[in-house]
Phi, psi and omega in degrees: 000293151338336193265313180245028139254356157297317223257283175328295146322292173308265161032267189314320163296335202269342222249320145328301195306291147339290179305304176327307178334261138030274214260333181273323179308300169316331205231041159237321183283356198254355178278314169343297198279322173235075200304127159338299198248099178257157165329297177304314185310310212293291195339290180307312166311304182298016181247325183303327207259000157096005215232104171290127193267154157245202201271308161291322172286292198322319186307307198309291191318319201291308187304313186301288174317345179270315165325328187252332178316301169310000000 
């Protein structure tokens, strides 16, 4: 009786444990693939926030924002 709900319980951990996994491997290669954020959107932001962007801080933001995916 005990064995199999110890065999359950490990199960159930093993099988959480696994999906996180999983599920963080997925959504790391789909960010990967599909950046949150492209140029053009900072551009439009950085101009709603009053702010002229130039060529080089986009670059910078962009670089910085790849800099925290890593």
């Amino acid at each position: 009786m005990w064995e199999m709900i110890l065999v359950g319980v490990l199960a159930l951990i093993a099988g959480v444990a696994l999906g996180f996994f999983i599920a963080r491997k997925y959504m790391m290669s789909y960010l990967k693939k599909n950046p949150p954020i492209n140029e053009q959107m900072l551009k439009v932001m950085m101009m709603q926030m009053g702010m002229k962007p130039s060529q080089k801080k986009i670059n910078q933001m962009l670089k910085a924002m790849n800099g925290q995916m890593k």
